[in-house]
N, CA, C and O atoms as CSV, one atom per row, in Angstrom:
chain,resi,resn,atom,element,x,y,z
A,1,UNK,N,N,-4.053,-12.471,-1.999
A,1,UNK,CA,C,-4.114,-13.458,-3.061
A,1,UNK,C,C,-4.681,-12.845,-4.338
A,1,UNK,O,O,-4.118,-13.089,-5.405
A,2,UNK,N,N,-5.749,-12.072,-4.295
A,2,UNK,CA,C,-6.384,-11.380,-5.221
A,2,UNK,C,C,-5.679,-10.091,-6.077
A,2,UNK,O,O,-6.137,-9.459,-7.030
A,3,UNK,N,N,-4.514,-9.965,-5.434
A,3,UNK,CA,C,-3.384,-8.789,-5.827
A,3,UNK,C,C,-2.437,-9.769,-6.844
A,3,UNK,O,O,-2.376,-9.367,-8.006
A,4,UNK,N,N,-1.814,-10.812,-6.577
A,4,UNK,CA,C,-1.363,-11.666,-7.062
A,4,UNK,C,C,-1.878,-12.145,-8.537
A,4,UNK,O,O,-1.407,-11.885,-9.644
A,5,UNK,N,N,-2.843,-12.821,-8.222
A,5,UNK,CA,C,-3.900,-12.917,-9.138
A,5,UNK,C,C,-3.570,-11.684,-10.799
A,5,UNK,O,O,-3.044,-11.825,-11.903
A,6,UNK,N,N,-4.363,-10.399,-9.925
A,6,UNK,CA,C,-3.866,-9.620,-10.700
A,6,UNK,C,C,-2.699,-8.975,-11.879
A,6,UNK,O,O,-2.820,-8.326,-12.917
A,7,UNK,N,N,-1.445,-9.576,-11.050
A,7,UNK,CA,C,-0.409,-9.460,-11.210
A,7,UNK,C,C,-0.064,-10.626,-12.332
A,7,UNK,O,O,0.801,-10.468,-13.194
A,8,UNK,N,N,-0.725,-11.607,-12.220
A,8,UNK,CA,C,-0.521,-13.096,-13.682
A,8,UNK,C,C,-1.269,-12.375,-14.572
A,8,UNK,O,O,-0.770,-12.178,-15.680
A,9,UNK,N,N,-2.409,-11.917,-14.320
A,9,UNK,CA,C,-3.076,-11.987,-15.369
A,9,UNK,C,C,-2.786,-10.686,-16.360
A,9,UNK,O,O,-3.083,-10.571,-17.549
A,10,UNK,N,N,-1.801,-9.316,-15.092
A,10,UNK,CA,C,-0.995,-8.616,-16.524
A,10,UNK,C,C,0.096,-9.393,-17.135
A,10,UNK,O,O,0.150,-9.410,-18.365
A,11,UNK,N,N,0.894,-9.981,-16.509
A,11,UNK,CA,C,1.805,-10.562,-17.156
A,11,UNK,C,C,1.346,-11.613,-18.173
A,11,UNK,O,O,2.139,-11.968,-19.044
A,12,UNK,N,N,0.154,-12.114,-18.115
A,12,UNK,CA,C,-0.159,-13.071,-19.216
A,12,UNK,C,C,-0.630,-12.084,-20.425
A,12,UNK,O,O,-0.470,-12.476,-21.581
A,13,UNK,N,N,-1.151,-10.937,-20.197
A,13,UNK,CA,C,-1.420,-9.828,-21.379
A,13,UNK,C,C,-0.201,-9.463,-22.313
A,13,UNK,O,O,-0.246,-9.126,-23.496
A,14,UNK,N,N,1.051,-9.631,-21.385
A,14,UNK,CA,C,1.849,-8.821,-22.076
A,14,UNK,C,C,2.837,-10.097,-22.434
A,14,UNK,O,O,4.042,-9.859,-22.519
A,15,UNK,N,N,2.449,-11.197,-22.607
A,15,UNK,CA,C,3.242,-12.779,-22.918
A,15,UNK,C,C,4.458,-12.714,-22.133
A,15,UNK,O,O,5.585,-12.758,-22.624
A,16,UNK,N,N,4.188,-12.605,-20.857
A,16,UNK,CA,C,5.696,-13.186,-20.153
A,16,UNK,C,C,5.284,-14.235,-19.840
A,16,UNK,O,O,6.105,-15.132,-20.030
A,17,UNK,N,N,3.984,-14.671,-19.267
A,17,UNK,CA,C,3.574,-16.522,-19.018
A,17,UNK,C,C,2.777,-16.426,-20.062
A,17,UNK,O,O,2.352,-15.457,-20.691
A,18,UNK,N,N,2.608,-17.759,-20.175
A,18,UNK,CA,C,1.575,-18.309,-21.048
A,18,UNK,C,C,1.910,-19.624,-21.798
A,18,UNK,O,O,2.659,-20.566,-21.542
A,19,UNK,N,N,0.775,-19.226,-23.181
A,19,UNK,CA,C,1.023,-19.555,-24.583
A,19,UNK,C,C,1.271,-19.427,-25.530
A,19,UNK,O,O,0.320,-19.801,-26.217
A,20,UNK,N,N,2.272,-18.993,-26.278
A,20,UNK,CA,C,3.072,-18.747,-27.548
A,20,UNK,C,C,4.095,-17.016,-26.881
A,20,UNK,O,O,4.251,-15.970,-27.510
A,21,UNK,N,N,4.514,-17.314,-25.664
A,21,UNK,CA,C,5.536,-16.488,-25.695
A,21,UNK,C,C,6.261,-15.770,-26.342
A,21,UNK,O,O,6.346,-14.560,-26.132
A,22,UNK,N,N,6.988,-16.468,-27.350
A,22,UNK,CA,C,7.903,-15.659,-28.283
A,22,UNK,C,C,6.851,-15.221,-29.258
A,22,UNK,O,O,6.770,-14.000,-29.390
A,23,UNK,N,N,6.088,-15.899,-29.917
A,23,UNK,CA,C,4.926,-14.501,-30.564
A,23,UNK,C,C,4.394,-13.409,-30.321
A,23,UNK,O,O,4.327,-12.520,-31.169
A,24,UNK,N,N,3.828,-13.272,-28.865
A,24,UNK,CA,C,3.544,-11.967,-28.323
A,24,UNK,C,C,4.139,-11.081,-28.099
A,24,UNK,O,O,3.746,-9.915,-28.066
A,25,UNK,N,N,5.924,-11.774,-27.772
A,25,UNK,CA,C,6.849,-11.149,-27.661
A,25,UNK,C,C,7.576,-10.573,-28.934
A,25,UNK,O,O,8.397,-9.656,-28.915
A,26,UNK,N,N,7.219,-11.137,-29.840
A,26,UNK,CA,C,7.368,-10.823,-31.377
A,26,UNK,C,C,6.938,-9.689,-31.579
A,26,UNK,O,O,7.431,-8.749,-32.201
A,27,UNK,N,N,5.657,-9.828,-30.840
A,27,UNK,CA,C,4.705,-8.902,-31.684
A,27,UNK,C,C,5.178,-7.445,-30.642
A,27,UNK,O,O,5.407,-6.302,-31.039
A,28,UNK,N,N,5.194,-7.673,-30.030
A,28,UNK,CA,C,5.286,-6.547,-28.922
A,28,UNK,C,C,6.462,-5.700,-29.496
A,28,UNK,O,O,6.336,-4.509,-29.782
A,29,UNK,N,N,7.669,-6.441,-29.647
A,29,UNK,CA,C,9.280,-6.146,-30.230
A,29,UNK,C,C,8.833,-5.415,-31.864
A,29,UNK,O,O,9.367,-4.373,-32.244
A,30,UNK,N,N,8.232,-5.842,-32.343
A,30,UNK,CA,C,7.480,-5.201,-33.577
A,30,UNK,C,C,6.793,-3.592,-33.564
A,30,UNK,O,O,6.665,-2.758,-34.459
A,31,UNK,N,N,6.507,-3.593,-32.428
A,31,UNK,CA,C,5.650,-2.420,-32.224
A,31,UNK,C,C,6.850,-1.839,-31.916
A,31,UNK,O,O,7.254,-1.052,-32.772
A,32,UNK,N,N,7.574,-1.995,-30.908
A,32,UNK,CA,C,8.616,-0.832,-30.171
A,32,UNK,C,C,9.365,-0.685,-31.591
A,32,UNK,O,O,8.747,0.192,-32.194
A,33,UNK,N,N,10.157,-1.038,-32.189
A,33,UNK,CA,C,10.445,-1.083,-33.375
A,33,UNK,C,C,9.957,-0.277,-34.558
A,33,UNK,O,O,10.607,0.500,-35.257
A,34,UNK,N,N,8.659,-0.623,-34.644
A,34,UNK,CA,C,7.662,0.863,-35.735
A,34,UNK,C,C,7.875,2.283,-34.864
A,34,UNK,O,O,8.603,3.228,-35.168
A,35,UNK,N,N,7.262,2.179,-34.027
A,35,UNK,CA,C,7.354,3.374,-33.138
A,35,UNK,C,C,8.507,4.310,-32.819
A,35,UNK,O,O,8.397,5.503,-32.536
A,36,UNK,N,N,10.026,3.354,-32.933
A,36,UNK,CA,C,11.321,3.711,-33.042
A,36,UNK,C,C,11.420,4.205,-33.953
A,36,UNK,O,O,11.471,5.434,-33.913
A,37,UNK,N,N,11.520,3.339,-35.600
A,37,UNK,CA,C,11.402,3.966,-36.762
A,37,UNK,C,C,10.506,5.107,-36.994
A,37,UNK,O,O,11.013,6.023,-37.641
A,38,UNK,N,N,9.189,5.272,-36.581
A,38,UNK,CA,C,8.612,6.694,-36.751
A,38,UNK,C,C,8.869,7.996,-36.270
A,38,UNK,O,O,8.277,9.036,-36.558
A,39,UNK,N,N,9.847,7.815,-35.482
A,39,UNK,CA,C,10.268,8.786,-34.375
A,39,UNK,C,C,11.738,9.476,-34.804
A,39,UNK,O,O,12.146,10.631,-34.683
A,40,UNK,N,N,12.481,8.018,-35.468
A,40,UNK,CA,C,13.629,8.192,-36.023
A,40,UNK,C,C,13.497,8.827,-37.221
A,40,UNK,O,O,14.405,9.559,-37.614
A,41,UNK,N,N,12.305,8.626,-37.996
A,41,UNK,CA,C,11.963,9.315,-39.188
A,41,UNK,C,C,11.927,10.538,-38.857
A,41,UNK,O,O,12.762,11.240,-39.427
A,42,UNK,N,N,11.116,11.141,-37.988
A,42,UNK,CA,C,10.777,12.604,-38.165
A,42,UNK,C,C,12.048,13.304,-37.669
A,42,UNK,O,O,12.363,14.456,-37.964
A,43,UNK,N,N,12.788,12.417,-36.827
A,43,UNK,CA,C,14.111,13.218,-36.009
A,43,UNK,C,C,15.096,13.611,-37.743
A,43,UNK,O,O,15.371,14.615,-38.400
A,44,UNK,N,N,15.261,12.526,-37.812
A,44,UNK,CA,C,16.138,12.612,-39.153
A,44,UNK,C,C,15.690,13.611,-40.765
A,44,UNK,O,O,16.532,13.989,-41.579
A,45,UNK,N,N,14.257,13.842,-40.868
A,45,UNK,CA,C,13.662,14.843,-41.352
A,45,UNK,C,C,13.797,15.672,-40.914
A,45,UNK,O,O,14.526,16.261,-41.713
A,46,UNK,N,N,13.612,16.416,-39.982
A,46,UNK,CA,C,13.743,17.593,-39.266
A,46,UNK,C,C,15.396,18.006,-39.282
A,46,UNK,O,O,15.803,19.151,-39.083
A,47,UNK,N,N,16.203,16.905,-39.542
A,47,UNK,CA,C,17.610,17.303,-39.434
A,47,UNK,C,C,17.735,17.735,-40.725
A,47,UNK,O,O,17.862,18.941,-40.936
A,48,UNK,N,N,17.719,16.940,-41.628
A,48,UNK,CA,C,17.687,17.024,-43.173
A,48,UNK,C,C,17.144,18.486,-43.520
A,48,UNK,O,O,17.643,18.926,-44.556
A,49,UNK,N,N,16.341,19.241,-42.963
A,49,UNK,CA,C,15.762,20.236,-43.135
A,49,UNK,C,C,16.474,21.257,-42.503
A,49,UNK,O,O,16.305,22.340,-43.063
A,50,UNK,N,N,17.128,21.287,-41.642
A,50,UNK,CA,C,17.613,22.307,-40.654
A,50,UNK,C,C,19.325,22.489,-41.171
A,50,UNK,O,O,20.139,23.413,-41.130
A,51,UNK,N,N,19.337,21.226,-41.606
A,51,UNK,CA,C,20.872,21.593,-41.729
A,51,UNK,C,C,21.351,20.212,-42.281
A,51,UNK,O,O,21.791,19.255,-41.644
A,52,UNK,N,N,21.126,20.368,-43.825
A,52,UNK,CA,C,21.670,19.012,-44.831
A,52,UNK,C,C,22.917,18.717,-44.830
A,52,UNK,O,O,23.193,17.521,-44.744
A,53,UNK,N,N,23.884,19.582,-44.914
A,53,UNK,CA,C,25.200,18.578,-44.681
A,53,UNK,C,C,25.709,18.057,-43.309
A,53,UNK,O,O,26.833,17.587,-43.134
A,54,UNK,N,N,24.928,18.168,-42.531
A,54,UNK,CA,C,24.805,17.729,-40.804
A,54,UNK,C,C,25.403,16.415,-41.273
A,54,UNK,O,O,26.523,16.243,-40.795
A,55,UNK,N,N,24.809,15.024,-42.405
A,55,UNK,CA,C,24.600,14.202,-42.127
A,55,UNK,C,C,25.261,13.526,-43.386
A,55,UNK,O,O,24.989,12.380,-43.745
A,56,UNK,N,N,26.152,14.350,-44.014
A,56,UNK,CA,C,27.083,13.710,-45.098
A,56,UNK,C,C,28.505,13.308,-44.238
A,56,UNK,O,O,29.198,12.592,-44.961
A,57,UNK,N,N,29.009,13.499,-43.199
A,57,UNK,CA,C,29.791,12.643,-42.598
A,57,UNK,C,C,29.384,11.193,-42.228
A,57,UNK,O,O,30.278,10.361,-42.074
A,58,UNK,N,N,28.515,10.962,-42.128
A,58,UNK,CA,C,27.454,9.568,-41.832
A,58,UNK,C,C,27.421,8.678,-43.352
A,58,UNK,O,O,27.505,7.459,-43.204
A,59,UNK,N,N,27.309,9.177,-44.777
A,59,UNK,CA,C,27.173,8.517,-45.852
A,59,UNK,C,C,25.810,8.991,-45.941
A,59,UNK,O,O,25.459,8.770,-47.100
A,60,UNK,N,N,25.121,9.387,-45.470
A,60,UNK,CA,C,23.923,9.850,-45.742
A,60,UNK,C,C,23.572,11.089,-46.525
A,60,UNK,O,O,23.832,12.225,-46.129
A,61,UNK,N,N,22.864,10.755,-47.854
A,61,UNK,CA,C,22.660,11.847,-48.822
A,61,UNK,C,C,21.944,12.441,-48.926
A,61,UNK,O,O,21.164,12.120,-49.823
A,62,UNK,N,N,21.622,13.695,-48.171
A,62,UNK,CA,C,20.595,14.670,-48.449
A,62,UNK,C,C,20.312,15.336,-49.576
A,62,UNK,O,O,19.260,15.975,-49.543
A,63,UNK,N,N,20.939,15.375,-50.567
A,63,UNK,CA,C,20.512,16.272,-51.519
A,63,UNK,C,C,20.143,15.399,-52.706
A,63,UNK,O,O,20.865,15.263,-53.693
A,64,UNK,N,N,18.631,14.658,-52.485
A,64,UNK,CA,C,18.589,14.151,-53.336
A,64,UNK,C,C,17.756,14.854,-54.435
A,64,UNK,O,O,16.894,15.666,-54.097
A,65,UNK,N,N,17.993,14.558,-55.803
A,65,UNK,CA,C,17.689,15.488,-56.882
A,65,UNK,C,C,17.584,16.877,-56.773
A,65,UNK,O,O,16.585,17.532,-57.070
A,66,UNK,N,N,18.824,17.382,-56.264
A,66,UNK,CA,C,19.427,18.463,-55.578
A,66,UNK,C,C,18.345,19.248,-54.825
A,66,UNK,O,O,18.348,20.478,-54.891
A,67,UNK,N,N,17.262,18.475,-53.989
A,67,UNK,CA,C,17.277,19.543,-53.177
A,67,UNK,C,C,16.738,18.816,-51.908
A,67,UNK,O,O,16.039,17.822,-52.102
A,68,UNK,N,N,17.008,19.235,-50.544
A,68,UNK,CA,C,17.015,18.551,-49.226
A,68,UNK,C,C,15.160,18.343,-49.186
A,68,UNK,O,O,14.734,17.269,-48.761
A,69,UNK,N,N,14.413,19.151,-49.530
A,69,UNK,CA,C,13.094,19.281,-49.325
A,69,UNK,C,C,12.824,17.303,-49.520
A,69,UNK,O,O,12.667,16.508,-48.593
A,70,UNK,N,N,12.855,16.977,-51.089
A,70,UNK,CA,C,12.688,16.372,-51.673
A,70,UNK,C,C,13.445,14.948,-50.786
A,70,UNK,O,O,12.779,13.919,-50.672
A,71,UNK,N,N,14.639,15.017,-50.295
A,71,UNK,CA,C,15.358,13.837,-49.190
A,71,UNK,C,C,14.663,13.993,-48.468
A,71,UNK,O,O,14.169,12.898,-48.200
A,72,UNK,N,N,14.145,14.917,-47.766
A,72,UNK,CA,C,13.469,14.598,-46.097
A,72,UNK,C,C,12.327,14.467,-46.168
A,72,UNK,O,O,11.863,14.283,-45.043
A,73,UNK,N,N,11.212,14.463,-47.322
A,73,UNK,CA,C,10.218,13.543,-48.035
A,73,UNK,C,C,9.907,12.457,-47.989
A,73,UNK,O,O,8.935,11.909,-47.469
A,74,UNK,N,N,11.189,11.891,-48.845
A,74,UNK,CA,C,11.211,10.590,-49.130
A,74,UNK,C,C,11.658,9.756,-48.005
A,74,UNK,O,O,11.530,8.547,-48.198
A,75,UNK,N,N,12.157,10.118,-46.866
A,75,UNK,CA,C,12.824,9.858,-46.059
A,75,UNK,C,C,11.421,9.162,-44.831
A,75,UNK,O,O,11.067,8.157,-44.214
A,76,UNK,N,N,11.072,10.606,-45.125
A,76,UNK,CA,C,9.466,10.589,-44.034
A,76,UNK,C,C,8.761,9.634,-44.466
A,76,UNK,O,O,8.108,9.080,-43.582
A,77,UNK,N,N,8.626,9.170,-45.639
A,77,UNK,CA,C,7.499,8.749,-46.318
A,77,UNK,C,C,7.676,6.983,-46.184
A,77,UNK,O,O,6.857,6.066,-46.116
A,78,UNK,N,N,9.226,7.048,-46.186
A,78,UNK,CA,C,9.630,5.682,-46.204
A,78,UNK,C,C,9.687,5.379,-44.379
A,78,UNK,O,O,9.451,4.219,-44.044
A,79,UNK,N,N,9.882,6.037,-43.657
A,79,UNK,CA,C,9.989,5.560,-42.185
A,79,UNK,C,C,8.029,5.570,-41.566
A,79,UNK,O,O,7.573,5.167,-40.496
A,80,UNK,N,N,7.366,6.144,-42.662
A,80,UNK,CA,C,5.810,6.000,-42.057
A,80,UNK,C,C,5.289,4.982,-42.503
A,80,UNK,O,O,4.330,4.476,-41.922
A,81,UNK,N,N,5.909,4.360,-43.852
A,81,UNK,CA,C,5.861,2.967,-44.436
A,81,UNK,C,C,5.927,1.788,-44.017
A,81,UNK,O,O,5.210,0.795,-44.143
A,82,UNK,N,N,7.657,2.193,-43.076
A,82,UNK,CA,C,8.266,1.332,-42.737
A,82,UNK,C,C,7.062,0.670,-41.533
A,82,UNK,O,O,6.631,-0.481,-41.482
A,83,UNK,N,N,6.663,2.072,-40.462
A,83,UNK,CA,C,5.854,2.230,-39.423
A,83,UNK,C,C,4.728,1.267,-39.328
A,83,UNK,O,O,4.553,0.422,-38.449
A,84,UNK,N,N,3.919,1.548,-40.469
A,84,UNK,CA,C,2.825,0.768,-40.784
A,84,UNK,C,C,2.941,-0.661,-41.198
A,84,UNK,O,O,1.932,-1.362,-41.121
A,85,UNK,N,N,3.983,-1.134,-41.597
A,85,UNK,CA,C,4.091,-2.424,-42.183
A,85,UNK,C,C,4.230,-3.126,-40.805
A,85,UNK,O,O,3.473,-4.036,-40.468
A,86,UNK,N,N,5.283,-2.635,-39.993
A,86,UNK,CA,C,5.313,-3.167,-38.767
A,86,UNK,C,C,4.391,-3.334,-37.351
A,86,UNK,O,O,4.383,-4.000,-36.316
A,87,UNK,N,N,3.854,-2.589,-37.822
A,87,UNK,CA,C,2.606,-2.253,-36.862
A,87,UNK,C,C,1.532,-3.222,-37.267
A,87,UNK,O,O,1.204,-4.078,-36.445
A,88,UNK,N,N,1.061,-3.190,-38.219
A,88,UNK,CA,C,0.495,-4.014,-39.107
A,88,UNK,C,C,0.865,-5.680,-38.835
A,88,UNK,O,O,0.010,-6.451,-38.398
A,89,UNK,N,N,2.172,-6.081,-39.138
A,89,UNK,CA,C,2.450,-7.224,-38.551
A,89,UNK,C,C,2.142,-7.789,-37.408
A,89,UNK,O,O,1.521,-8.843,-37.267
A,90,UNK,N,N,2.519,-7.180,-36.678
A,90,UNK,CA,C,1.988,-7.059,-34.782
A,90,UNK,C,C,0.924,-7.059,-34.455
A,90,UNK,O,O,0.638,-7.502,-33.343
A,91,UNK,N,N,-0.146,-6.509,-35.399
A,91,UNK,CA,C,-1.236,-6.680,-35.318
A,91,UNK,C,C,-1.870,-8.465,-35.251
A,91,UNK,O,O,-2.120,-9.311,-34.392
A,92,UNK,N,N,-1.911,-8.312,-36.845
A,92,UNK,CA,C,-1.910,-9.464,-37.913
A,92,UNK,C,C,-1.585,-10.912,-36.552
A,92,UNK,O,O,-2.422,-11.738,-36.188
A,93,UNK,N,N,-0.025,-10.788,-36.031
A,93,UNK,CA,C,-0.064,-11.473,-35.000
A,93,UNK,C,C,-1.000,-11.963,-33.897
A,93,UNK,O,O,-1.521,-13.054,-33.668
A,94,UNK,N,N,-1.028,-10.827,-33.323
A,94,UNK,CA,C,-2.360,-10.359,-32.410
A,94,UNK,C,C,-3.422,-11.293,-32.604
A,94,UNK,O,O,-3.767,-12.256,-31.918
A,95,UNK,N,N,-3.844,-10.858,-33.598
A,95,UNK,CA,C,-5.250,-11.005,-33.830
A,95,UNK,C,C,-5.449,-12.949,-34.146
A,95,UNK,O,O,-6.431,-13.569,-33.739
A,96,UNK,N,N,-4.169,-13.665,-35.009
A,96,UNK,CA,C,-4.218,-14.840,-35.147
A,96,UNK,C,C,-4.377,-15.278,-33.360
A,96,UNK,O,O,-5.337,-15.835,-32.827
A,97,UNK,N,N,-3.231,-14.861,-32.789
A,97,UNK,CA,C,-3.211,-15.222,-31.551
A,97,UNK,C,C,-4.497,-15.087,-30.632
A,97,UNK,O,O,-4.713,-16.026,-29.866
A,98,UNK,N,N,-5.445,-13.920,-30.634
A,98,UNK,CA,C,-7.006,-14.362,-30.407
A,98,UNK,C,C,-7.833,-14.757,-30.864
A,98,UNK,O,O,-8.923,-14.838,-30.297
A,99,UNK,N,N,-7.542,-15.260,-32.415
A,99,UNK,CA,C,-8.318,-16.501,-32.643
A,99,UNK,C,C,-8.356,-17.425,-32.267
A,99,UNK,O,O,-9.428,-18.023,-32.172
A,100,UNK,N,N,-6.758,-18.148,-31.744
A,100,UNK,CA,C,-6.638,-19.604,-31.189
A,100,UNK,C,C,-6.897,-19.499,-29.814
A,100,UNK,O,O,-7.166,-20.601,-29.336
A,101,UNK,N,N,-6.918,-18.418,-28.857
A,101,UNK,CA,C,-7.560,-18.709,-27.826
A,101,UNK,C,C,-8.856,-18.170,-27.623
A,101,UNK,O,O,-9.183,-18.129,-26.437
A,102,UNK,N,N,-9.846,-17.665,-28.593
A,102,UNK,CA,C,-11.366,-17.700,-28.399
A,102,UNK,C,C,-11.704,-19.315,-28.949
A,102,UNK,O,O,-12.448,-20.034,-28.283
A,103,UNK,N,N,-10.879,-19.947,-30.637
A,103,UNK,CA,C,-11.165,-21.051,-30.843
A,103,UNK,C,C,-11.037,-22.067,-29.612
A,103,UNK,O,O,-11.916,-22.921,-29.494
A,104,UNK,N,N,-9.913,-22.013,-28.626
A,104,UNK,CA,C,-9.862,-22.830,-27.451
A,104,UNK,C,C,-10.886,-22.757,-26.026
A,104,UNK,O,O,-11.163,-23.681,-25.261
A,105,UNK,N,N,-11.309,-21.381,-25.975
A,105,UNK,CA,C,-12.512,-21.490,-25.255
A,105,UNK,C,C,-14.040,-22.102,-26.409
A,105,UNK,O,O,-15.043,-22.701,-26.020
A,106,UNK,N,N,-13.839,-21.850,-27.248
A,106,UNK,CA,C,-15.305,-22.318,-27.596
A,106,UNK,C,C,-15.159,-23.814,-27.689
A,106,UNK,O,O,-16.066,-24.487,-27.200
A,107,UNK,N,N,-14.108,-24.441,-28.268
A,107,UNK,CA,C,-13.598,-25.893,-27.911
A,107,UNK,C,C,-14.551,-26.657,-26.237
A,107,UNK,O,O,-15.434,-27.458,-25.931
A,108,UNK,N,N,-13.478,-25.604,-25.568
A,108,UNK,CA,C,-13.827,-25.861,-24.148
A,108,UNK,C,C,-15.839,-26.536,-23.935
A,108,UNK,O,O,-16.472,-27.547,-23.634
A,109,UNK,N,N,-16.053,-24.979,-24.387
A,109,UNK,CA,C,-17.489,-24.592,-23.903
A,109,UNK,C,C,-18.454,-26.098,-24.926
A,109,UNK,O,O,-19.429,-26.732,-24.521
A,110,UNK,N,N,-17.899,-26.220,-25.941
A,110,UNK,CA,C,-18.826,-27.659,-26.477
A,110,UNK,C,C,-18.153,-28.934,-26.275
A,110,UNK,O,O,-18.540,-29.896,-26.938
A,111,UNK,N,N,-17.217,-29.065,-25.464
A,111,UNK,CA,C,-16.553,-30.207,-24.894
A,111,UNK,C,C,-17.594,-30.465,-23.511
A,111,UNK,O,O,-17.710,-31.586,-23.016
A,112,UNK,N,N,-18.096,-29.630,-23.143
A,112,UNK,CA,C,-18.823,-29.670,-21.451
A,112,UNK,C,C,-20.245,-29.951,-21.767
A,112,UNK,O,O,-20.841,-30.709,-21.002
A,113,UNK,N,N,-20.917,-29.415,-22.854
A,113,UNK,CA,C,-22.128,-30.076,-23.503
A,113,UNK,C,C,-22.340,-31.440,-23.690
A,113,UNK,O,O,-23.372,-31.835,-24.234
């Protein structure tokens, strides 16, 4: 029973039961998402660098103000941006979401007084 137990109370960490499901799940989808984009950033920098016209069959312009250095820069700079904003959100989520359930235990705790 005590294995069980266990077993709700990860799944309530990671919002498959609970309260506000699709928020946690928001937030969670948010993170995999930054983490994608940061990863995709450096892959795509590192390409840009190794070999710039790799990625002009795609529409993608490496040579910006003619020189690749300067694309796989801006490139980086904007996918660590991107990273943080999203991460950030997920947070931001987070954190509302343990306000309303510390506000609901302290509720609790002066309801029994």
């Amino acid at each position: 029973m005590s294995k069980l137990k266990g077993v709700v109370k990860e799944m309530k960490k990671y919002g498959v039961i609970g309260r506000f499901k699709m928020l946690r799940t928001l937030a969670l989808l948010m993170r995999v998402i930054g983490w994608i984009t940061f990863v995709g950033g450096i892959g795509l920098t590192i390409t840009i660098l190794v070999s710039p016209v790799s990625l002009a069959p795609y529409g993608i312009l490496t040579n910006l103000g003619g020189s690749a250095l300067l694309a796989a820069l801006a490139l980086l700079i904007g996918a660590v941006l991107w990273t943080i904003i999203l991460i950030a959100t997920a947070e931001w989520i987070d954190a509302f979401l343990s306000i309303e359930e510390n506000t609901k235990k302290l509720r609790e705790v002066l309801d029994r007084k």
